[in-house]
C-alpha positions in Angstrom: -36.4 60.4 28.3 -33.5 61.7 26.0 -34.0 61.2 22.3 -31.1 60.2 20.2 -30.1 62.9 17.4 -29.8 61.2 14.4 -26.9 60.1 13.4 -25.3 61.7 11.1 -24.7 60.0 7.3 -22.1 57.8 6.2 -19.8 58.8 3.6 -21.2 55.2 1.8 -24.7 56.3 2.7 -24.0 59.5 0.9 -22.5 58.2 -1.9 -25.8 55.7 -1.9 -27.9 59.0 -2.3 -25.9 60.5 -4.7 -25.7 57.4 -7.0 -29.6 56.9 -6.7 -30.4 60.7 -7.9 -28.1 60.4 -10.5 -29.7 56.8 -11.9 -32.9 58.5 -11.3 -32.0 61.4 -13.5 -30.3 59.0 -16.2 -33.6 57.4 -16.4 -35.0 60.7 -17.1 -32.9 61.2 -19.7 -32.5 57.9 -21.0 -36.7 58.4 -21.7 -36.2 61.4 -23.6 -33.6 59.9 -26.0 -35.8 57.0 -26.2 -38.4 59.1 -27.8 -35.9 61.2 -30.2 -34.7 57.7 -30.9 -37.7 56.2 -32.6 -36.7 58.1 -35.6 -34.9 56.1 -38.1 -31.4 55.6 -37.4 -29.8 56.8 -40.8 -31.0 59.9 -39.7 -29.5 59.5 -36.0 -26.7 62.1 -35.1 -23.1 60.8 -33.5 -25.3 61.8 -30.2 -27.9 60.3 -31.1 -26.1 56.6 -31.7 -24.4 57.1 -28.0 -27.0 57.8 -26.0 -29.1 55.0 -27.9 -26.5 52.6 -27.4 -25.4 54.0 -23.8 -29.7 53.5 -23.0 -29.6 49.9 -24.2 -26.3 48.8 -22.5 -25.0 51.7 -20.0 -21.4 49.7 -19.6 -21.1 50.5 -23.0 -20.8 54.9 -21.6 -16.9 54.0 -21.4 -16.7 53.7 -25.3 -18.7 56.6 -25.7 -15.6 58.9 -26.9 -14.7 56.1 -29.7 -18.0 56.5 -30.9 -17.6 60.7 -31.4 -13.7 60.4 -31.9 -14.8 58.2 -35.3 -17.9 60.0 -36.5 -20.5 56.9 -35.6 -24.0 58.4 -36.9 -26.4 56.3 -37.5 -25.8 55.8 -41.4 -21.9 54.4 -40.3 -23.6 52.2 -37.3 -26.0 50.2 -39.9 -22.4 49.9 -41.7 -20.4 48.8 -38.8 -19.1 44.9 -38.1 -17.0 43.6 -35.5 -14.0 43.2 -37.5 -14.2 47.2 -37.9 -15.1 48.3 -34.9 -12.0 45.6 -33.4 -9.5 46.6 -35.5 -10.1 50.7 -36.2 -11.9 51.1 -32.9 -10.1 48.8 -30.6 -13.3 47.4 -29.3 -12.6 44.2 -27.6 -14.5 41.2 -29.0 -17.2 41.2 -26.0 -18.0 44.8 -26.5 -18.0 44.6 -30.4 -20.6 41.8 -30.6 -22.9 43.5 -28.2 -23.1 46.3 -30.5 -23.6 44.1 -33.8 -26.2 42.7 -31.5 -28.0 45.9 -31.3 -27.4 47.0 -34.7 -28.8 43.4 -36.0 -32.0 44.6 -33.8 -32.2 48.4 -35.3 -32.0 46.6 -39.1 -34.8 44.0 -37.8 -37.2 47.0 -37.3 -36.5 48.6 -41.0 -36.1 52.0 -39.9 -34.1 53.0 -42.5 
């Protein structure tokens, strides 16, 4: 009795392999951050404040460069609103409250 080879992948299987390694190393690397991240956040870096607020909501990665391109540490993310971050940034509304979510929960903890 023959044996089948086996078939060779699909390009979406592939893709599916690719996309899993790549979450798996984001987790990785999301734990790290998560670590250098317990610091207070007035101390945080503009690297720092992406990859914190890329960790808590990854859809927010595509906003990463306004985030660098306006100097966000952590001192002017405790100072953000959603009026600035709307209006200088050109966050949409959606994006801009999740954010003054998140900053409402790092001044909760009193890091700073």
């Amino acid at each position: 009795m023959k044996v089948n080879p086996k078939p060779k992948n699909s390009q979406r299987e592939i893709e599916e392999k690719i996309k899993s390694a790549k979450k798996a190393n984001h987790c990785f690397v999301t734990s790290l951050i998560a670590e250098k991240c317990q610091s207070k956040p007035s101390e945080w870096t503009v690297d720092d404040v992406i990859h914190h607020v890329c960790s808590v909501d990854p859809n927010m990665m595509t906003h990463a460069d306004l985030f660098r391109k306006h100097e966000i540490d952590g001192k002017a993310l405790l100072l953000l609103n959603s009026d600035m971050m709307m209006k200088y940034m050109g966050l949409k509304l959606g994006p801009a409250l999740k954010i003054c979510n998140l900053i409402e929960k790092l001044k909760a903890k009193r890091f700073y």
